[in-house]
C-alpha positions as a Markdown table, in Angstrom:
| # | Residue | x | y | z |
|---|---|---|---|---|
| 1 | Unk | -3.6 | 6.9 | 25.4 |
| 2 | Unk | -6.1 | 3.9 | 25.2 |
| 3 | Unk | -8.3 | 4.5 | 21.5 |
| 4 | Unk | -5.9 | 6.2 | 20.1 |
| 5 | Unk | -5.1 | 5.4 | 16.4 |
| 6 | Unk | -0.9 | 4.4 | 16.6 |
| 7 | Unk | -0.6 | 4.3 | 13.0 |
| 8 | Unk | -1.6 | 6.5 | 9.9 |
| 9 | Unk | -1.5 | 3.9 | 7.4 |
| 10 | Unk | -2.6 | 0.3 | 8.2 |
| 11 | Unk | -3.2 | -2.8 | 5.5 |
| 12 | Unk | -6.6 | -4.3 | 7.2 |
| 13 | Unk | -7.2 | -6.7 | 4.4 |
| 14 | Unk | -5.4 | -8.9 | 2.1 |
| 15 | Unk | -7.0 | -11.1 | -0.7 |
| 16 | Unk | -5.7 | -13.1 | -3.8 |
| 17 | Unk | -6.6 | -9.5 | -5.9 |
| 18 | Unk | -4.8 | -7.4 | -3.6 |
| 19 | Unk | -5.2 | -5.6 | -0.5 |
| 20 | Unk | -6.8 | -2.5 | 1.1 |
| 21 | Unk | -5.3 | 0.0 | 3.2 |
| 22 | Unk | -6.5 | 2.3 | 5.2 |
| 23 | Unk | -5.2 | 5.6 | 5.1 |
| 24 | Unk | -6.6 | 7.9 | 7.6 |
| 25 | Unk | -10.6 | 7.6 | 7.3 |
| 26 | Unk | -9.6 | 6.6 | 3.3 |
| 27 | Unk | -9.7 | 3.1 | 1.8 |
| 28 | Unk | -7.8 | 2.6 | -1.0 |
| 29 | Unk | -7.6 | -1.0 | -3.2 |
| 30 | Unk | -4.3 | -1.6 | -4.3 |
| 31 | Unk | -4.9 | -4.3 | -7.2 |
| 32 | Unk | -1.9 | -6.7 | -7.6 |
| 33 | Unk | -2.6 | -6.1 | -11.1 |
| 34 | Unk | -1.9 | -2.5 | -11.1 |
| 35 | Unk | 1.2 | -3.0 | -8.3 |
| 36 | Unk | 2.8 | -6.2 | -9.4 |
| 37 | Unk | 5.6 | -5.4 | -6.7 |
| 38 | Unk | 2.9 | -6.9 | -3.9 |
| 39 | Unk | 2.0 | -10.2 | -5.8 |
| 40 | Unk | 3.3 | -13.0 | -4.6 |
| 41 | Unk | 5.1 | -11.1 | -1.3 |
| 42 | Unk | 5.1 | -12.4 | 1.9 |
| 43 | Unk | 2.2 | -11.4 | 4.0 |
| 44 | Unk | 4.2 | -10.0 | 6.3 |
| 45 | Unk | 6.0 | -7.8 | 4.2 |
| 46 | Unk | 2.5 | -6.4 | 2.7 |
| 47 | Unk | 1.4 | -5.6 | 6.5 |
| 48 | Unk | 4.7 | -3.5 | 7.2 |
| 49 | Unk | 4.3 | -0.1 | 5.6 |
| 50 | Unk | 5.2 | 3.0 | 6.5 |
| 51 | Unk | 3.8 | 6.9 | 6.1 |
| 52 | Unk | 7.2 | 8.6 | 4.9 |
| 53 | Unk | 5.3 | 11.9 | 4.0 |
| 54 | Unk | 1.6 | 12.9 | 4.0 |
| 55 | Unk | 1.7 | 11.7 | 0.2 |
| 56 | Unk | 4.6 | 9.1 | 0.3 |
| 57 | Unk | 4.4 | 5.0 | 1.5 |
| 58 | Unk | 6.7 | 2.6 | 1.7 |
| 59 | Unk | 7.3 | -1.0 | 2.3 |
| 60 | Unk | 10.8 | -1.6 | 3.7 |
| 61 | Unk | 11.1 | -5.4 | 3.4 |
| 62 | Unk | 10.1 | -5.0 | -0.4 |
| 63 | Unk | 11.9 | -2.0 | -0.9 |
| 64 | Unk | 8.7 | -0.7 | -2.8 |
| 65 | Unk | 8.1 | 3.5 | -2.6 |
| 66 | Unk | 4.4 | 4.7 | -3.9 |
| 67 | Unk | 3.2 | 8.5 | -3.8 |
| 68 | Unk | -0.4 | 8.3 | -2.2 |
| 69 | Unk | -1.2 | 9.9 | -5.9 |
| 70 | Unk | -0.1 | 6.8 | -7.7 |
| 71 | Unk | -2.4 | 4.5 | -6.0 |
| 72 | Unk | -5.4 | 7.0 | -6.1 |
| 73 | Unk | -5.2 | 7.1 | -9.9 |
| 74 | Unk | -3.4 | 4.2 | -11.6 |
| 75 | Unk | -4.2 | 5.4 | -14.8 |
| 76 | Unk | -1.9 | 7.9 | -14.5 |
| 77 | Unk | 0.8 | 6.1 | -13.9 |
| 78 | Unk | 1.1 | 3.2 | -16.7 |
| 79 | Unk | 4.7 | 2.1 | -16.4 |
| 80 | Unk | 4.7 | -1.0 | -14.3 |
| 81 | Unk | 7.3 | -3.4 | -13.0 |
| 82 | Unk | 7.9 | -6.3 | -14.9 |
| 83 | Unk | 7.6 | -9.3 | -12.4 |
């Protein structure tokens, strides 16, 4: 059906902080200080995530699960890949 949204997550920006994703009518700023697992990836790779749950992403080519949770509220999750 022409207008109709295809995806329920989408990554419409990309900049050398991090990026911003779109998750139904929320943006959220992932910060590549806060998810090392994105710095230095392939653009590509960044732009193919998927919805898994209502609460659950993830980004095949990097192997990289988030909840929805974890990116709403860094703080509350300090442990962090070491890159």
């Amino acid at each position: 059906m022409p207008g109709t949204a295809t995806s329920e997550v989408e990554v419409t920006n990309i900049s050398r902080h991090g990026f911003w994703l779109l998750l139904e009518d929320e943006e959220l700023f992932l910060p590549f200080e806060e998810f090392p697992w994105f710095k230095g990836a392939p653009v590509e790779a960044i732009l193919e995530v998927e919805r898994q749950a209502p609460e659950h992403l993830y980004w095949p080519i990097l192997d990289v699960d988030l909840s929805v949770r974890s990116i709403r509220h860094p703080d509350l999750y300090p442990l962090k890949a070491r890159c």
